[in-house]
PDB file with SEQRES, HELIX, SHEET and CRYST1 records, atoms N, CA, C and O in Angstrom:
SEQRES   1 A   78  UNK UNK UNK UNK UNK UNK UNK UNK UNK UNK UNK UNK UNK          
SEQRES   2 A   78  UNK UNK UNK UNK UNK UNK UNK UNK UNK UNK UNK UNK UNK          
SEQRES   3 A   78  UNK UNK UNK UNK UNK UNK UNK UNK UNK UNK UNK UNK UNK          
SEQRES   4 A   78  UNK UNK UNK UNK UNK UNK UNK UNK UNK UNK UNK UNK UNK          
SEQRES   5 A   78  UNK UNK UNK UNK UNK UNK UNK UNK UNK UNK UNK UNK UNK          
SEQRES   6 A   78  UNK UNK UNK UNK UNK UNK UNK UNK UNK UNK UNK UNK UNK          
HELIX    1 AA1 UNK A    2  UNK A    9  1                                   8    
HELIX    2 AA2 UNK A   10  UNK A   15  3                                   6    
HELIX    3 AA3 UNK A   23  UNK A   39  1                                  17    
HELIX    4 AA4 UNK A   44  UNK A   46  5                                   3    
HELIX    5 AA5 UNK A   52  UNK A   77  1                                  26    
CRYST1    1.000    1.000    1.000  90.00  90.00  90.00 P 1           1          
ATOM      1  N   UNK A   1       5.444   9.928  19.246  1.00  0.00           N  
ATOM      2  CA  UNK A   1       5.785  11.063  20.084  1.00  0.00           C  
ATOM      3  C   UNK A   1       4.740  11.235  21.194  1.00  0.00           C  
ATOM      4  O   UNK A   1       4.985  11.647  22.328  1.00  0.00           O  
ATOM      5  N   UNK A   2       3.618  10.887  20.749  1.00  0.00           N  
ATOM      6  CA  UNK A   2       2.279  11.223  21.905  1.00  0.00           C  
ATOM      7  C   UNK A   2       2.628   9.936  22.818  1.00  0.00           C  
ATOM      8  O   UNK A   2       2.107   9.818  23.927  1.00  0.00           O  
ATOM      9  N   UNK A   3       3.225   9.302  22.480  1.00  0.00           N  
ATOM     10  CA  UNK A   3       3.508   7.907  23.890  1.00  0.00           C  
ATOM     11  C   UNK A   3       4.490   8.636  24.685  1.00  0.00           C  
ATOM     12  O   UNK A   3       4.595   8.639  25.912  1.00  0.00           O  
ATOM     13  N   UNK A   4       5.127   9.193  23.903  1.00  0.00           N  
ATOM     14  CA  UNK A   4       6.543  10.252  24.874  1.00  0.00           C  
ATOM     15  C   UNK A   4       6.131  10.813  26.387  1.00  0.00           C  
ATOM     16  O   UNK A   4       6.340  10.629  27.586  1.00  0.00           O  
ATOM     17  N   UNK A   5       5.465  11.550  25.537  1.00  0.00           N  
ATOM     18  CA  UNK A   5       4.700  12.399  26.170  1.00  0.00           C  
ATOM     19  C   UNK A   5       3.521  11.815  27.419  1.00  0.00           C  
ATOM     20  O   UNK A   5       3.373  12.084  28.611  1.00  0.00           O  
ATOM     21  N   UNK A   6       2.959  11.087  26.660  1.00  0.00           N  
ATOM     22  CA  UNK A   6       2.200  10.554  27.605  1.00  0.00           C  
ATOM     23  C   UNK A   6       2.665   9.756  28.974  1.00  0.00           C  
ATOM     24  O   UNK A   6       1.934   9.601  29.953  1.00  0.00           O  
ATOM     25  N   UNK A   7       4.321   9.174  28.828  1.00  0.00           N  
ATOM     26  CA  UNK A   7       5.392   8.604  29.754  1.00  0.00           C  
ATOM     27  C   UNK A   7       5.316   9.201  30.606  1.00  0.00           C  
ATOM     28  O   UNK A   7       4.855   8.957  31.721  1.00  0.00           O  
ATOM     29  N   UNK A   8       5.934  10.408  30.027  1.00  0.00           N  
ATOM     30  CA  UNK A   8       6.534  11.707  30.731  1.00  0.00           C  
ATOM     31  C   UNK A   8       5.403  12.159  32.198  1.00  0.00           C  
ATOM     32  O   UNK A   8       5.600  12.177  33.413  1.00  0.00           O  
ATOM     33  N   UNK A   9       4.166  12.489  31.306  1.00  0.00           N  
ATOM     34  CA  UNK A   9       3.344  12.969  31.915  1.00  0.00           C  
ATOM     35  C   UNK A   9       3.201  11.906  33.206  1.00  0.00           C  
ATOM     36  O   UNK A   9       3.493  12.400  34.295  1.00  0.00           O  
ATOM     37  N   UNK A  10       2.863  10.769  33.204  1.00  0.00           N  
ATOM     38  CA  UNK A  10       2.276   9.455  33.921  1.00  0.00           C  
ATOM     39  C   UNK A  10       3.868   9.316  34.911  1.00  0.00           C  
ATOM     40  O   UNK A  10       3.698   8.778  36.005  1.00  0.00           O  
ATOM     41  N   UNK A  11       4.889   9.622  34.687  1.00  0.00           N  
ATOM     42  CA  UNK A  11       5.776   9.005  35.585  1.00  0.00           C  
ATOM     43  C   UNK A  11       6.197  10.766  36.892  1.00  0.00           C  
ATOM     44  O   UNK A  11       6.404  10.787  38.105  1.00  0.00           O  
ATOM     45  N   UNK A  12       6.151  12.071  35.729  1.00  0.00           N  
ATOM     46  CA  UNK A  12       6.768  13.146  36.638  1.00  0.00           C  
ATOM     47  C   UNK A  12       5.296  13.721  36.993  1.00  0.00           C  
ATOM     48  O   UNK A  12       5.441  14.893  37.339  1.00  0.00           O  
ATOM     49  N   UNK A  13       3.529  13.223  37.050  1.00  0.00           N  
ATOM     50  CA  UNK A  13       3.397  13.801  37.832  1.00  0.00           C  
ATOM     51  C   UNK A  13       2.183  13.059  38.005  1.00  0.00           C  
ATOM     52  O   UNK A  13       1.413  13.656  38.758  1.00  0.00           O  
ATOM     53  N   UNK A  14       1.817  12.167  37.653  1.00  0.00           N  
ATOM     54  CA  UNK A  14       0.557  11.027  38.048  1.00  0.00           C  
ATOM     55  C   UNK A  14       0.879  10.032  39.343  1.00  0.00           C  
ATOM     56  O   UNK A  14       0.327   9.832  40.425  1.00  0.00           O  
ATOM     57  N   UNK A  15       2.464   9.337  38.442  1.00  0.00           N  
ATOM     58  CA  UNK A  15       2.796   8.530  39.668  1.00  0.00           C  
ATOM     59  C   UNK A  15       3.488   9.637  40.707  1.00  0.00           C  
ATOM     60  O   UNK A  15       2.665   9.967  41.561  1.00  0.00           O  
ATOM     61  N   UNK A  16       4.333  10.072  40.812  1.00  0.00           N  
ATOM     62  CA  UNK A  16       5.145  11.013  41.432  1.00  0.00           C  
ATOM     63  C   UNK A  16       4.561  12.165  42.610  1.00  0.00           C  
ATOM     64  O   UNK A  16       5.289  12.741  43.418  1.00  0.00           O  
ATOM     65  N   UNK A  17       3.498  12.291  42.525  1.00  0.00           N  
ATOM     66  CA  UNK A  17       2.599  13.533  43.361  1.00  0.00           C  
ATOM     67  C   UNK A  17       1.430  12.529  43.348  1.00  0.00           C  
ATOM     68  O   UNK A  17       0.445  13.256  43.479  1.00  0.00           O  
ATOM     69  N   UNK A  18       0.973  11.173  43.257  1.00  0.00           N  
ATOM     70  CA  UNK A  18      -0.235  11.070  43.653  1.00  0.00           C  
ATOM     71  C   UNK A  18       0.279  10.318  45.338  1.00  0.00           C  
ATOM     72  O   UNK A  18       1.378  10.439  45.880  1.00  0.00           O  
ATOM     73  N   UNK A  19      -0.682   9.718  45.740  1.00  0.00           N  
ATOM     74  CA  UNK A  19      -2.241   9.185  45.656  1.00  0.00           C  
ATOM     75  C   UNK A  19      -2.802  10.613  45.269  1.00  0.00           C  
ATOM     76  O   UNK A  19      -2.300  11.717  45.482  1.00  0.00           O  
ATOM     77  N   UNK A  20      -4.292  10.191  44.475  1.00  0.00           N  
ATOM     78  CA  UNK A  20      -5.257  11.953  44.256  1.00  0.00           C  
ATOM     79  C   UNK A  20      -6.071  11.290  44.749  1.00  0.00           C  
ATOM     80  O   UNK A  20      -6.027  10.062  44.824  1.00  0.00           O  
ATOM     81  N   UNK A  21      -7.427  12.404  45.393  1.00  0.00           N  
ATOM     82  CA  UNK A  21      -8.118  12.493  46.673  1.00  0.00           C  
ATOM     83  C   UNK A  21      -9.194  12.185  45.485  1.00  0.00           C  
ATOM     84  O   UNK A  21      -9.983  11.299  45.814  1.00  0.00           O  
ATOM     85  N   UNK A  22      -9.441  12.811  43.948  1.00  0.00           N  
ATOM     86  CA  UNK A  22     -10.510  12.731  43.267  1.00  0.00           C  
ATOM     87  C   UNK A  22      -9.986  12.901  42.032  1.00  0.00           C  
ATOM     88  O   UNK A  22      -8.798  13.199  41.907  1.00  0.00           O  
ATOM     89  N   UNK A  23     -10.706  12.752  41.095  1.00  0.00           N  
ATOM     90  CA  UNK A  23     -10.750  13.269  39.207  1.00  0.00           C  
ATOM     91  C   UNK A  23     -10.341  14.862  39.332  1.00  0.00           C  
ATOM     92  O   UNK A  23      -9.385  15.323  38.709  1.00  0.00           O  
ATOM     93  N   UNK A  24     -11.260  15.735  40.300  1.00  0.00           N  
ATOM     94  CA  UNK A  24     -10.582  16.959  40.003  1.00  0.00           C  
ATOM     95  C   UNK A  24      -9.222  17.501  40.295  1.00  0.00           C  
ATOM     96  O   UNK A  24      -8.755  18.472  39.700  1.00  0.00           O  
ATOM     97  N   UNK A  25      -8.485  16.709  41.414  1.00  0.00           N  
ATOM     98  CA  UNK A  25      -7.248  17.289  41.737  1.00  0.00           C  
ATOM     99  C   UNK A  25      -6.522  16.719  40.285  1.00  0.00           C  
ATOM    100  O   UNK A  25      -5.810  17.520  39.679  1.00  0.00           O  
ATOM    101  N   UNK A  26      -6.651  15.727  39.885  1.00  0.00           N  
ATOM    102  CA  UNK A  26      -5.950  15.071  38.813  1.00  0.00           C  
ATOM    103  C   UNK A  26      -6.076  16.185  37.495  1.00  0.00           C  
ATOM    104  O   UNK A  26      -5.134  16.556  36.795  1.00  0.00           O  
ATOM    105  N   UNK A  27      -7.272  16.534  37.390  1.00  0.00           N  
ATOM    106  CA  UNK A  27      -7.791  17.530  36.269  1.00  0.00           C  
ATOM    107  C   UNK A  27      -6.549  18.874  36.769  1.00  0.00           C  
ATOM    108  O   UNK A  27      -5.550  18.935  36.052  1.00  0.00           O  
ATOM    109  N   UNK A  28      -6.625  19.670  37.702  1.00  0.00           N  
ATOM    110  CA  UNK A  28      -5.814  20.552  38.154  1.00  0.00           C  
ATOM    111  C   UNK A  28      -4.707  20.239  37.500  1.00  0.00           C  
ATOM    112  O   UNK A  28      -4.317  20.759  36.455  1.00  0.00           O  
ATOM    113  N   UNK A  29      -4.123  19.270  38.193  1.00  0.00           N  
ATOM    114  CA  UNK A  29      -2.737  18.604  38.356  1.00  0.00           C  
ATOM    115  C   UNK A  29      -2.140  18.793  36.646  1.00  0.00           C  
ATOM    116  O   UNK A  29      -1.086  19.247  36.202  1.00  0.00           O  
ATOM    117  N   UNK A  30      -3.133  18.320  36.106  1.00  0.00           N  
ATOM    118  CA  UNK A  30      -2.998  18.021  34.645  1.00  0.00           C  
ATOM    119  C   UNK A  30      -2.584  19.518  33.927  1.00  0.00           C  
ATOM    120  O   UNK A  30      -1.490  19.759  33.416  1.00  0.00           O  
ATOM    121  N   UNK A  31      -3.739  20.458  34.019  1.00  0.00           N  
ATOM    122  CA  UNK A  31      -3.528  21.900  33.424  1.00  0.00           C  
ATOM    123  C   UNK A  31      -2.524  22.621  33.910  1.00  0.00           C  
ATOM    124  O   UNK A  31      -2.055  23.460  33.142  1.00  0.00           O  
ATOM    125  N   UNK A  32      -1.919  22.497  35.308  1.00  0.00           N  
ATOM    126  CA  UNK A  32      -0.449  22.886  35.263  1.00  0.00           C  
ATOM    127  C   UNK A  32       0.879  22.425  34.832  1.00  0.00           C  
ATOM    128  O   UNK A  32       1.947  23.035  34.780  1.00  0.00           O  
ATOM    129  N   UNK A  33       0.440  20.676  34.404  1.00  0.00           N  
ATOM    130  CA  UNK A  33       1.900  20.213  34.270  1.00  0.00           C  
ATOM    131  C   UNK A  33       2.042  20.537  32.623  1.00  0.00           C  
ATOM    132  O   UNK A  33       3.149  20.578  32.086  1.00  0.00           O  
ATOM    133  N   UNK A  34       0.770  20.765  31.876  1.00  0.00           N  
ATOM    134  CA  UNK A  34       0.964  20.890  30.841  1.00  0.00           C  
ATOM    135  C   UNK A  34       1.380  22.685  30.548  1.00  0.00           C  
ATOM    136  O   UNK A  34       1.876  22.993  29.465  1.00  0.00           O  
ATOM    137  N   UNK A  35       1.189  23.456  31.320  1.00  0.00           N  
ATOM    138  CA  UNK A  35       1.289  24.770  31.064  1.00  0.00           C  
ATOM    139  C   UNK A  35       2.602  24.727  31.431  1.00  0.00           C  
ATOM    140  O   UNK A  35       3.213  25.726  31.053  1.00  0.00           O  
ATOM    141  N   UNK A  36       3.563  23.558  32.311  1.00  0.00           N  
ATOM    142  CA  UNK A  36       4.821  23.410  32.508  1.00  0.00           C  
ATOM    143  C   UNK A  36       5.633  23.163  31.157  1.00  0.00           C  
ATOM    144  O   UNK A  36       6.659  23.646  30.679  1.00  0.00           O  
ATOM    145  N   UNK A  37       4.474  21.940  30.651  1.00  0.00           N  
ATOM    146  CA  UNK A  37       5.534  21.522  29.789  1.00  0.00           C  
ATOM    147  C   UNK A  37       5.802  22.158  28.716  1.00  0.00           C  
ATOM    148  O   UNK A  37       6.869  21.909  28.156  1.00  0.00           O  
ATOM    149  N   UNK A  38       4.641  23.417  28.005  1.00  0.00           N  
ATOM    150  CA  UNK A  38       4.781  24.534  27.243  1.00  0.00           C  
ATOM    151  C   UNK A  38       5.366  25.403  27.012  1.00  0.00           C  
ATOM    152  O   UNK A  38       5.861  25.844  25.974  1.00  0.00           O  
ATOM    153  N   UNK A  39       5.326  25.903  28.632  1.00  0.00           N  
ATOM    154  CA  UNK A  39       6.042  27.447  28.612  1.00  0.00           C  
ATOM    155  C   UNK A  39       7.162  27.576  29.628  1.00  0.00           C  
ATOM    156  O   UNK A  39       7.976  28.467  29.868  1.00  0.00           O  
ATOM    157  N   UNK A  40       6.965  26.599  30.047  1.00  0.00           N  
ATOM    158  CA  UNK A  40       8.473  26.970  31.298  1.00  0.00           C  
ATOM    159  C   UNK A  40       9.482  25.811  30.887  1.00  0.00           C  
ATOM    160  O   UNK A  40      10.643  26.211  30.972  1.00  0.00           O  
ATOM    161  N   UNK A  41       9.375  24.482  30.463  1.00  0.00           N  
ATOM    162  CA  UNK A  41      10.069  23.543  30.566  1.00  0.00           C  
ATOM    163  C   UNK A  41      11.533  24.088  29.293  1.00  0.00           C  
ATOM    164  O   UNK A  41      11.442  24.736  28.250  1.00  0.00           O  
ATOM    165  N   UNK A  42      12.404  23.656  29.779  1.00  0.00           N  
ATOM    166  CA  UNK A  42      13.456  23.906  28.728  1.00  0.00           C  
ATOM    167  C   UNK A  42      14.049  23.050  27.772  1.00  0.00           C  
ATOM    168  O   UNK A  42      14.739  22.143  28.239  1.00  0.00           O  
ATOM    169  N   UNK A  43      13.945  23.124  26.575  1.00  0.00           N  
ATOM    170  CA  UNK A  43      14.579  22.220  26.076  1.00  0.00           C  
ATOM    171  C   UNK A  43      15.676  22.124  24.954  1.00  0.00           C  
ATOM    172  O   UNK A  43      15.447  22.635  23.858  1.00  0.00           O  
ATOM    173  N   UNK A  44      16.934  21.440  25.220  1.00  0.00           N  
ATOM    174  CA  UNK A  44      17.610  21.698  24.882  1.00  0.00           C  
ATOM    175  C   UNK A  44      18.057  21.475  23.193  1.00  0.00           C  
ATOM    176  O   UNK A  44      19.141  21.916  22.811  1.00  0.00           O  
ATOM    177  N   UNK A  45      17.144  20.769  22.253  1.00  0.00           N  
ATOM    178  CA  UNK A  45      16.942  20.855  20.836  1.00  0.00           C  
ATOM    179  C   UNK A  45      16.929  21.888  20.502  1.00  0.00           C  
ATOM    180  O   UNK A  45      17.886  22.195  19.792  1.00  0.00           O  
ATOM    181  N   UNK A  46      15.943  22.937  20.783  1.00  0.00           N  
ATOM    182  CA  UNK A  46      15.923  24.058  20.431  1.00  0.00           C  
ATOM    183  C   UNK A  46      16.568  25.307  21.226  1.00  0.00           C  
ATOM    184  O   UNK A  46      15.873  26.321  21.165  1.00  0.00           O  
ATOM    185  N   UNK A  47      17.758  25.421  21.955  1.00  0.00           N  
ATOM    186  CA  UNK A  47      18.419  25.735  22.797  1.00  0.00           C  
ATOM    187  C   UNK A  47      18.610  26.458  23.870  1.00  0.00           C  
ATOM    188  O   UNK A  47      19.056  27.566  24.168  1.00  0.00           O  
ATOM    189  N   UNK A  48      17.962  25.148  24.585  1.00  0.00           N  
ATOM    190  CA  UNK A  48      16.951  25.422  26.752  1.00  0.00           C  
ATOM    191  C   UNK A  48      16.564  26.734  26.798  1.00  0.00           C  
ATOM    192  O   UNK A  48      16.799  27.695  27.531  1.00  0.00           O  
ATOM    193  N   UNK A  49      15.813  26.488  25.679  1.00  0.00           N  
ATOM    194  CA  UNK A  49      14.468  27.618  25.666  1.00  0.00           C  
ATOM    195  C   UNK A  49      13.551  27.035  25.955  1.00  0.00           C  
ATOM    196  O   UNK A  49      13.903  25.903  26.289  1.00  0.00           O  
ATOM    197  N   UNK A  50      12.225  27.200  26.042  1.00  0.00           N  
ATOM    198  CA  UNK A  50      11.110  26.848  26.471  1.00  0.00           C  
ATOM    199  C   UNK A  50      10.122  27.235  25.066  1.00  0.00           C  
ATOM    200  O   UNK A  50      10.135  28.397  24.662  1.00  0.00           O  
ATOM    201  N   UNK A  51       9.248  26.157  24.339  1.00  0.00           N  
ATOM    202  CA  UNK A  51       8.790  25.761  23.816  1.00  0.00           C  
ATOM    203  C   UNK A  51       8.009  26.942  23.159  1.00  0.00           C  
ATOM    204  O   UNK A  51       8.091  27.170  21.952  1.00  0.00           O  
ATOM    205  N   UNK A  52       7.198  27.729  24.070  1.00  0.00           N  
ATOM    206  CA  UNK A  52       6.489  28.843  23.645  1.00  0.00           C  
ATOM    207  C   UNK A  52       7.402  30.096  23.263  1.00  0.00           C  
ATOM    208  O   UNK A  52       7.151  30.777  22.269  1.00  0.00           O  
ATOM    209  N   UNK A  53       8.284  30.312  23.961  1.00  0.00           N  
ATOM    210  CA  UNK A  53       9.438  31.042  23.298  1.00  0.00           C  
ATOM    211  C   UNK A  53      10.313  30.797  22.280  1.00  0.00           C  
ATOM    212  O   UNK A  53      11.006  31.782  22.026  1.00  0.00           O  
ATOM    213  N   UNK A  54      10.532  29.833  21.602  1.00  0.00           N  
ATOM    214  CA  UNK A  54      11.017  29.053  20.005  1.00  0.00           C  
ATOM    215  C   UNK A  54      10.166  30.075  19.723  1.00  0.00           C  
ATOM    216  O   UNK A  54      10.383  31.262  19.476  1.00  0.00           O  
ATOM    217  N   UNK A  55       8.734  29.165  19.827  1.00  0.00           N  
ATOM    218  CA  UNK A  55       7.630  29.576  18.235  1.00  0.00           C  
ATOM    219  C   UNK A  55       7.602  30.820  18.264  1.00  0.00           C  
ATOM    220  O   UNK A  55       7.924  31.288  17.172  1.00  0.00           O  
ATOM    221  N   UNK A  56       7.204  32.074  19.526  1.00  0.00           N  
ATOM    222  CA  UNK A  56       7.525  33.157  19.246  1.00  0.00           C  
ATOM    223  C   UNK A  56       8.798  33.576  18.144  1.00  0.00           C  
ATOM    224  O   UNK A  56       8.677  34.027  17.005  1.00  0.00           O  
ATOM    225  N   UNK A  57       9.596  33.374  18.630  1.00  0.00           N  
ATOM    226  CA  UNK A  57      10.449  33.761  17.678  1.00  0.00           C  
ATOM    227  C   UNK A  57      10.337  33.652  16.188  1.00  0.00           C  
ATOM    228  O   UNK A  57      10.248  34.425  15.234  1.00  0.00           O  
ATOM    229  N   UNK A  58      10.381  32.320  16.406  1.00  0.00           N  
ATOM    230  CA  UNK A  58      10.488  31.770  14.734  1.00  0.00           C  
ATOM    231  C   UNK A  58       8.924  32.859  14.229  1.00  0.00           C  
ATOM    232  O   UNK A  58       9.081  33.615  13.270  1.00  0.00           O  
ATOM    233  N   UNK A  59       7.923  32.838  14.746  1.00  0.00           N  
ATOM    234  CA  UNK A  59       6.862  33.438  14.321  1.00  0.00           C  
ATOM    235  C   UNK A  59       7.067  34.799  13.972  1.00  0.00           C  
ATOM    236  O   UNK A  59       6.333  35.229  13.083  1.00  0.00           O  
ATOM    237  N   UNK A  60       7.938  35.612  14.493  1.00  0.00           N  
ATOM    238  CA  UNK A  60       8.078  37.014  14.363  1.00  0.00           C  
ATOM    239  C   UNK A  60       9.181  36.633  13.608  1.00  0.00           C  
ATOM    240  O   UNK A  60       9.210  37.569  12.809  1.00  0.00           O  
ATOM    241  N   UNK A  61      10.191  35.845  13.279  1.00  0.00           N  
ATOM    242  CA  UNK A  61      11.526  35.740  12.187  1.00  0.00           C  
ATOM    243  C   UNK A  61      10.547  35.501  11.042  1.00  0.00           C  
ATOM    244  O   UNK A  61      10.758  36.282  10.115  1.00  0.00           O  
ATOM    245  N   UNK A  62       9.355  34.499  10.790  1.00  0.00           N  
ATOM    246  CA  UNK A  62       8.767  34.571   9.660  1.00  0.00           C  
ATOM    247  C   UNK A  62       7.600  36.115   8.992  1.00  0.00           C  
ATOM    248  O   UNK A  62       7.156  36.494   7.908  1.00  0.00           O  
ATOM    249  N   UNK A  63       7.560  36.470  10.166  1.00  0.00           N  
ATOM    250  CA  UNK A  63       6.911  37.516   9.518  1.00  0.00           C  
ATOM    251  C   UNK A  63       7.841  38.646   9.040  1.00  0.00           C  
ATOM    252  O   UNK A  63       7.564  39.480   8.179  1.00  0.00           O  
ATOM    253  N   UNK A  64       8.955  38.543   9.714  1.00  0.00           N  
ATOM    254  CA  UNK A  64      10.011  39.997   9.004  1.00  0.00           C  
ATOM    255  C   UNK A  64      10.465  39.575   8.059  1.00  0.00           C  
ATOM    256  O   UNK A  64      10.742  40.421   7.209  1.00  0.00           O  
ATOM    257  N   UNK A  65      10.814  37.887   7.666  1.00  0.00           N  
ATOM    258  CA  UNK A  65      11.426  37.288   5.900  1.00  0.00           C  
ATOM    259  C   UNK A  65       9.741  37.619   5.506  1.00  0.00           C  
ATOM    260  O   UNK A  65       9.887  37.860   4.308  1.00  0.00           O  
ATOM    261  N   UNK A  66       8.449  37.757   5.730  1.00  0.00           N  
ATOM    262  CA  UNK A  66       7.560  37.792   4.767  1.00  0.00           C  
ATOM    263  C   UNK A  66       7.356  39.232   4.427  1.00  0.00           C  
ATOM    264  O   UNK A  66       6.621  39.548   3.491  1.00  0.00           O  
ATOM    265  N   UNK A  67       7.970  40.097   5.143  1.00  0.00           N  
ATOM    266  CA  UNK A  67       7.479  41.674   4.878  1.00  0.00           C  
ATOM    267  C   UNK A  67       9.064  42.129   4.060  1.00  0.00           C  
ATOM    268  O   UNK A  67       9.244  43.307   3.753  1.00  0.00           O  
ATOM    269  N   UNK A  68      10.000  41.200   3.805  1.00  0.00           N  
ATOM    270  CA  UNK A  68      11.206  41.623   3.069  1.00  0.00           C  
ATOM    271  C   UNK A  68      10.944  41.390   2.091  1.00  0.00           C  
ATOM    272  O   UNK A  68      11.100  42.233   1.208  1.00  0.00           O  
ATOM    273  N   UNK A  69      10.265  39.743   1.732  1.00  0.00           N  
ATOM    274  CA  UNK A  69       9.942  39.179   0.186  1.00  0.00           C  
ATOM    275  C   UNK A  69       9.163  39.898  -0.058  1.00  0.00           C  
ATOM    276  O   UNK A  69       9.348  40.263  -1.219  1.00  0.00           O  
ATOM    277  N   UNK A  70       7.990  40.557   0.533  1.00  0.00           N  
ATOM    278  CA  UNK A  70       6.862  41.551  -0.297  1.00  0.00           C  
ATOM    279  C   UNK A  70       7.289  42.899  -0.328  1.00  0.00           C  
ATOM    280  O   UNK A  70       6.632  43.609  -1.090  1.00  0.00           O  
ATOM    281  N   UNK A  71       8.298  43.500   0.352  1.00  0.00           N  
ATOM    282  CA  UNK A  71       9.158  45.004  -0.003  1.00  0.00           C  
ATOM    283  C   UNK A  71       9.024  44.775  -1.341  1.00  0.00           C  
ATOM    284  O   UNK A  71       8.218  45.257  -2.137  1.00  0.00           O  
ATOM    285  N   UNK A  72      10.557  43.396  -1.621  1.00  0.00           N  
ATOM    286  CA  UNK A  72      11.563  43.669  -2.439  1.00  0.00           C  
ATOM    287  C   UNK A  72      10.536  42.932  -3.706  1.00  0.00           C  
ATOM    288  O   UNK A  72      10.795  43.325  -4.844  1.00  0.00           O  
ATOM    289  N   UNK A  73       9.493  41.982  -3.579  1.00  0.00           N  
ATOM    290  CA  UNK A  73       8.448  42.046  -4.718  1.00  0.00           C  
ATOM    291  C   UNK A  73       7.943  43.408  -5.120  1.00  0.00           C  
ATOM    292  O   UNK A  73       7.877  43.556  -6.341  1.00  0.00           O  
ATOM    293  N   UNK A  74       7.610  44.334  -4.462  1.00  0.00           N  
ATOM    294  CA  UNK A  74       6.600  45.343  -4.800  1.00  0.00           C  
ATOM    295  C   UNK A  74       7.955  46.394  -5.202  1.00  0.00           C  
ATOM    296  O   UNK A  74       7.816  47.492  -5.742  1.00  0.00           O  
ATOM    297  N   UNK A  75       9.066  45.879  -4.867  1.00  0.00           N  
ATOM    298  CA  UNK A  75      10.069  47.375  -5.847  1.00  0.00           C  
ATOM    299  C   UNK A  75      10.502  46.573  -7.333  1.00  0.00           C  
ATOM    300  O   UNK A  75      11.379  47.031  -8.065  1.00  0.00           O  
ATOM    301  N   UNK A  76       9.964  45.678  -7.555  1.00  0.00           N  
ATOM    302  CA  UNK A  76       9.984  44.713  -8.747  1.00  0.00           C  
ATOM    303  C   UNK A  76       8.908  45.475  -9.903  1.00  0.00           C  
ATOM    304  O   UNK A  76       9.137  45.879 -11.043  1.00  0.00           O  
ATOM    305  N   UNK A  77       8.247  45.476  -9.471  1.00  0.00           N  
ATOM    306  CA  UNK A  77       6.641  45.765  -9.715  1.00  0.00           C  
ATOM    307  C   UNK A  77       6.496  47.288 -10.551  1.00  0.00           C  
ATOM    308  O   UNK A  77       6.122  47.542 -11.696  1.00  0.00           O  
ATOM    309  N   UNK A  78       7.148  48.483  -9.011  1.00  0.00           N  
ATOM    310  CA  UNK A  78       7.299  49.862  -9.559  1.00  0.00           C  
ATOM    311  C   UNK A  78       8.353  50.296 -10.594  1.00  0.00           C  
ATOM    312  O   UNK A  78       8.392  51.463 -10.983  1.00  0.00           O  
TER     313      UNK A  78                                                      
END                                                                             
C-alpha cells in the first residue's frame, strides 16, 4: 500500500508541478499534498468522503456503542 501511495504522490505532484527551484519548495509541496490526501481527497470505498471524516465518525459511532455496552453492563450490576 505504501508503494500506492508513494505512485500517487511522485506522479500527481513531484512529476506534475515540478521542475522545484530547491528541497524546500518540495518540502512545502509535500505538507500540502498530504493534508490533501487526508482531509479533502474523496474516496469512494468509504463513500467520497474524505478520509478524516470516516474516522471521525466511526470514532464517535464507537464511543456511543461503548457508553451503551457500559449503561446496559452497569443496569446488570444494580
Amino acid at each position: 500500500m505504501a508503494e500506492s501511495i508513494n505512485a500517487f504522490y511522485k506522479a500527481e505532484l513531484i512529476t506534475m508541478q515540478g521542475p522545484w527551484r530547491n528541497v524546500d519548495d518540495v518540502e512545502l509541496a509535500t505538507l500540502g499534498w498530504v493534508h490533501w490526501w487526508n482531509h479533502r481527497r474523496l474516496l469512494a470505498s468509504i463513500g467520497n468522503i474524505p478520509p478524516v471524516e470516516f474516522e471521525t465518525r466511526w470514532t464517535t459511532t464507537q464511543a456511543a456503542d461503548n457508553t451503551d455496552h457500559h449503561d446496559a453492563y452497569q443496569g446488570v450490576l444494580t
